[in-house]
GUKOLVO-455881 format. One record per residue (C-alpha): residue in one letter; y, x, z. Coordinates in Angstrom, 2 decimals, always signed. Layout:
<recs>
A/Y/X/Z;
...
</recs>
This chain:
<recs>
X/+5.81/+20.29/+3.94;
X/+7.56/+18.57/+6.72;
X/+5.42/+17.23/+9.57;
X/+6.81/+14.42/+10.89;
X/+5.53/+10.67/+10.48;
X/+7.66/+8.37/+8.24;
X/+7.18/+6.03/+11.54;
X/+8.03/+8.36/+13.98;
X/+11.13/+10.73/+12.87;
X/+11.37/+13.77/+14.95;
X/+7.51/+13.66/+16.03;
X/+5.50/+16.72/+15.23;
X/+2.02/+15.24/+12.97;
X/-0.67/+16.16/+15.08;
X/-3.71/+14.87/+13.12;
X/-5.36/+16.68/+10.28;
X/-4.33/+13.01/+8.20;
X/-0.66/+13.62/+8.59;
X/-1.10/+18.17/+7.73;
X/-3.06/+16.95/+3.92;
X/-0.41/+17.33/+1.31;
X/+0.28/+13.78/-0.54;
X/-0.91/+14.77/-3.48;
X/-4.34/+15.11/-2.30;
X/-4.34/+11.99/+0.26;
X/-3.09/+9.79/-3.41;
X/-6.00/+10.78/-5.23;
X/-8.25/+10.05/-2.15;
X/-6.87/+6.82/-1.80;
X/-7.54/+6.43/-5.57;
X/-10.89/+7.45/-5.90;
X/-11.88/+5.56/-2.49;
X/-10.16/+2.35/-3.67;
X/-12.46/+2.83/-7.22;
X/-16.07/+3.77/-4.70;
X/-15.40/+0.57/-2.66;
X/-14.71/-1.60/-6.14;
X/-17.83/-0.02/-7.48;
X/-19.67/-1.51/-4.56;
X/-22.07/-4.33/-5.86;
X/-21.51/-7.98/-4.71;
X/-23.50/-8.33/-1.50;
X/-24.48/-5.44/-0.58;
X/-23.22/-5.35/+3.06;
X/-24.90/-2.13/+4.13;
X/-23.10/-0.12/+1.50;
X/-19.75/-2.11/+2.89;
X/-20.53/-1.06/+6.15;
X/-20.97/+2.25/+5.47;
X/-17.49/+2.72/+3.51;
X/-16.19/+0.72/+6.31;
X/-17.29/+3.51/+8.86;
X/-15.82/+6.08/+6.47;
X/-12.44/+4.64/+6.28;
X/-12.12/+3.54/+10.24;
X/-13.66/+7.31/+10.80;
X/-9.78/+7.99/+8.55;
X/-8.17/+6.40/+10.76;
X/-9.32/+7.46/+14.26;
X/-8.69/+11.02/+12.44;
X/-5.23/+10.15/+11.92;
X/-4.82/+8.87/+15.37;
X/-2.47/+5.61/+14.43;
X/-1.99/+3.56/+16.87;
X/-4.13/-0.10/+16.59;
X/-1.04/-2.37/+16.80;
X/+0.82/-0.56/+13.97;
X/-2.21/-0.96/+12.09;
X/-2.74/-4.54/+12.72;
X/+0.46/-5.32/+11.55;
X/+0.92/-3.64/+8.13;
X/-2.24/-4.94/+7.34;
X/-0.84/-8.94/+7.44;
X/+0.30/-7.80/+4.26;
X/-3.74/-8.72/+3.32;
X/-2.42/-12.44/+4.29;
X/-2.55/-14.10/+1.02;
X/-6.29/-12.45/-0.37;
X/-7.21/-13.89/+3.29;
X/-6.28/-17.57/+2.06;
X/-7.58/-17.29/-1.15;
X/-11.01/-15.37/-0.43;
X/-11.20/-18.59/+2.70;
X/-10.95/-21.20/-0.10;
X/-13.16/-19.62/-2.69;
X/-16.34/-21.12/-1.29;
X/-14.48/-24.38/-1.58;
X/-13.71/-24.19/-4.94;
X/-16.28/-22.35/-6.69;
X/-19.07/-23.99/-8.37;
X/-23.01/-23.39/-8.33;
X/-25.54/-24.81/-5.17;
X/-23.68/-25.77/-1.94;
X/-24.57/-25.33/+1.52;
X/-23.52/-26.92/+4.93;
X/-21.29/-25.25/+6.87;
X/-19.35/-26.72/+10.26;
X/-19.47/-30.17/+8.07;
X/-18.35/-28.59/+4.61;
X/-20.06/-28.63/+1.62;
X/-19.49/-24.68/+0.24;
X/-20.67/-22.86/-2.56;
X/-23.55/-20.22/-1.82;
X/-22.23/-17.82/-4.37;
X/-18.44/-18.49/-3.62;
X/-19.01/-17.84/+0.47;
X/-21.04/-14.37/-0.64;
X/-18.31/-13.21/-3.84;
X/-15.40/-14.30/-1.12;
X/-16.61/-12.34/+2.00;
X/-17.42/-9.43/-0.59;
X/-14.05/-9.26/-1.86;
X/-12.24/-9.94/+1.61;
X/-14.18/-7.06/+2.99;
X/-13.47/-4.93/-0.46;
X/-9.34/-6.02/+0.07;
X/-9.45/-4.93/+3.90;
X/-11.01/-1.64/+3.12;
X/-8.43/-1.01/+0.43;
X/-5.24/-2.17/+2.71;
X/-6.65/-0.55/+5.52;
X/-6.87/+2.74/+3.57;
X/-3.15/+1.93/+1.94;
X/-1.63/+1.87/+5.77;
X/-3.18/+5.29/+6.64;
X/-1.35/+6.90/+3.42;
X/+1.93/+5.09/+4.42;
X/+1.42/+5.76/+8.29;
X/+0.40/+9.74/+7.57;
X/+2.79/+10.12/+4.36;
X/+6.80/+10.28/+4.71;
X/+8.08/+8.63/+1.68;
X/+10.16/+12.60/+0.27;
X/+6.92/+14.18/+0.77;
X/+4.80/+10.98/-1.16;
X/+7.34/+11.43/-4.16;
X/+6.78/+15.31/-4.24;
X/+3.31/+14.88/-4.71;
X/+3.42/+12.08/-7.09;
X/+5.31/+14.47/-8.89;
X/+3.07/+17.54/-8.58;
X/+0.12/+15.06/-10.42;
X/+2.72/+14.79/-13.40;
X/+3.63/+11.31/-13.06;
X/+6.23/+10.60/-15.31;
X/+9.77/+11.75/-14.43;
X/+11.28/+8.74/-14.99;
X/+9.13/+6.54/-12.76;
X/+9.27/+9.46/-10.15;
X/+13.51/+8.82/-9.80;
X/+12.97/+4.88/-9.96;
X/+10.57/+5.28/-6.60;
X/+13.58/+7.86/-5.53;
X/+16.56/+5.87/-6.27;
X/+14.75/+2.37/-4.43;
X/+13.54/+4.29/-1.46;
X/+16.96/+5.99/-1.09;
X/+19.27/+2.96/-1.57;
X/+16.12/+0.57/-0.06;
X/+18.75/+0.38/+3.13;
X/+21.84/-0.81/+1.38;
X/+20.21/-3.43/+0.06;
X/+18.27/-4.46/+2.95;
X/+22.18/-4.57/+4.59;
X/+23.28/-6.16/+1.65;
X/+20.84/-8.74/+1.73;
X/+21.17/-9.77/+5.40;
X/+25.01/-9.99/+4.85;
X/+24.24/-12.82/+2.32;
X/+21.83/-14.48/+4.01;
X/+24.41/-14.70/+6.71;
X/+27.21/-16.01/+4.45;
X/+24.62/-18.76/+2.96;
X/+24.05/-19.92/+6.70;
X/+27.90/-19.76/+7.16;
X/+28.09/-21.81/+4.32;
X/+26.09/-24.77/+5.66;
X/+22.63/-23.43/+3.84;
X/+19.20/-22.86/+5.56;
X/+15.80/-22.37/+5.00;
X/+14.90/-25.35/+4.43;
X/+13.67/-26.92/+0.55;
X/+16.51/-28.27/-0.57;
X/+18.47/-24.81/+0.36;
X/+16.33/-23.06/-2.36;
X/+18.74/-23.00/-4.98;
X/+21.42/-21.44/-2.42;
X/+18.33/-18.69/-1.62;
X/+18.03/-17.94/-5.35;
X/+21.59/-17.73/-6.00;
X/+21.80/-15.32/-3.37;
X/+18.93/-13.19/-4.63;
X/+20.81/-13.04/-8.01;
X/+23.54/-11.47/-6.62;
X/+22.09/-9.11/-5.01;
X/+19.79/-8.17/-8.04;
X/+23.17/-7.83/-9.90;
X/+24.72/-5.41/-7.07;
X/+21.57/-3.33/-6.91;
X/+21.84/-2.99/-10.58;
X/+25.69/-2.17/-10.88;
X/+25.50/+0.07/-8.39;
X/+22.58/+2.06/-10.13;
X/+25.17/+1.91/-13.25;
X/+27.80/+3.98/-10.70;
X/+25.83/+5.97/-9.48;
X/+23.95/+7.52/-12.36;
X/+27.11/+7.62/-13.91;
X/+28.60/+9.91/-10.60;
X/+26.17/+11.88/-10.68;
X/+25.62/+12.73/-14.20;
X/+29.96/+13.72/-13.85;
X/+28.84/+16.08/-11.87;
X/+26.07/+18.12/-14.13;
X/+23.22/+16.19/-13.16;
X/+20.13/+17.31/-14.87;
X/+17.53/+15.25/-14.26;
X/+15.49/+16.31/-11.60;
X/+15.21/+14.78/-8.32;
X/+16.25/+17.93/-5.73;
X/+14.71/+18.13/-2.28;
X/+11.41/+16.38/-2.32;
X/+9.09/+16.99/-0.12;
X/+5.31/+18.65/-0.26;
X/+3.65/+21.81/-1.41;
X/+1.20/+23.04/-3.20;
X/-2.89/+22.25/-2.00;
X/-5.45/+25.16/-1.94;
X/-8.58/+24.27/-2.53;
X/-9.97/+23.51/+1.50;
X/-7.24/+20.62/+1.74;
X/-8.93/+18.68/-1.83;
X/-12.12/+19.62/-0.29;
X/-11.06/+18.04/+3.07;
X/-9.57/+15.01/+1.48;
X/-11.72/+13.83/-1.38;
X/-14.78/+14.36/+1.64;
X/-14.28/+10.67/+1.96;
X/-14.24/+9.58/-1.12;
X/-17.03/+11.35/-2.36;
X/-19.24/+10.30/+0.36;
X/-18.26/+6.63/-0.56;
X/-19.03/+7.27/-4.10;
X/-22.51/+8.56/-3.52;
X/-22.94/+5.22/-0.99;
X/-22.05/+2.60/-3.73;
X/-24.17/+4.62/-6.96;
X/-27.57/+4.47/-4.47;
X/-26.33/+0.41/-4.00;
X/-26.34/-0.11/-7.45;
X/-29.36/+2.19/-7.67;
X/-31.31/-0.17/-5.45;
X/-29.93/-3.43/-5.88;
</recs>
């Protein structure tokens, strides 16, 4: 398995986070994401406990906070619309800073913002700890389908041509007297069409290269090994304990 972070290239993984095979940390992340679902509607101790569980993760893991902080403003848009569920949601109202919000929309929003952060927060640590060769070799180890396995292989392999490909065109729009402004959108689109129908002729060639030259199927090279038995135990530790924390909240509530 190799040991160096998908962030860092060249740096030796010093945390236990970063040594787990992927295999195990995906069904961790899995069973956590289902505990912290399974956590009733208000009930803010059991939150708080997952919450020490997964921030216990990632001092493990030792990522750094402002790495953290900003893969999780991918949590952006649950942010807005958790903020303008009390707003909209119906039932009795209550005054707060001048606004007239819903008591069951403030509680359902800060219970789902707080389920969302938990599940991001936990996303970032498998991203941060996981390169992406060794995350496809243990996606493939839990038998996901082949086919889906090279999709994730071919777009994380060729995920830096298009990135060039799409800068080059957003260049040439600008060139061309576009912008990002409104009534550029139909340039922006335009541009994203073209670069869907690269990306897809270029899959074309290459599947057709490489099946010239006896292809067979199989994705060489991936990364990750096989988990004994301590490594499961070591990652689903989380996850279980989370499990047991939201059964005794629907136990009591």
């Amino acid at each position: 398995m190799r040991s160096s972070s998908p962030t860092e290239p060249g740096r030796a993984a010093t945390s236990p986070v970063h040594r787990l095979p992927a295999q195990t940390k995906v069904v961790a992340l899995t069973a956590l994401a289902a505990a912290v679902v399974a956590v009733p509607t208000g009930a803010w101790w059991a939150l708080a406990a997952c919450a020490v569980l997964v921030l216990g993760v990632v001092a493990a893991a030792r990522l750094p906070a402002g790495r953290v902080t900003r893969r999780m403003l991918v949590e952006l848009p649950v942010v807005v619309f958790c903020l303008l569920l009390p707003v909209v949601a119906t039932g009795p109202r209550v005054e707060v800073l001048g606004l007239s919000l819903s008591r069951a929309g403030l509680e359902g929003g800060a219970t789902l913002l707080a389920k969302a952060t938990l599940g991001v927060l936990a996303a970032v640590v498998l991203a941060s700890t996981t390169p992406a060769r060794d995350l496809l070799g243990g996606l493939e180890r839990l038998r996901l389908p082949r086919s889906m396995v090279l999709v994730l292989a071919f777009a994380v392999r060729y995920s830096v041509v298009l990135v060039g490909e799409a800068r080059r065109l957003q260049t040439a729009v600008v060139l061309r007297g576009g912008g990002r402004r409104l009534r550029h959108l139909p340039a922006v689109a335009g541009a994203a069409g073209a670069l869907f129908v690269r990306g897809y002729e270029r899959g074309e060639r290459v599947q057709r290269a490489m099946l010239l030259r006896g292809w067979s199927g199989a994705v060489p090279g991936l990364g990750g090994g096989p988990a004994s038995a301590a490594q499961w135990a070591v990652a689903c530790a989380v996850p279980a304990a989370a499990a047991v924390v939201a059964v005794t909240a629907r136990v009591a509530g």
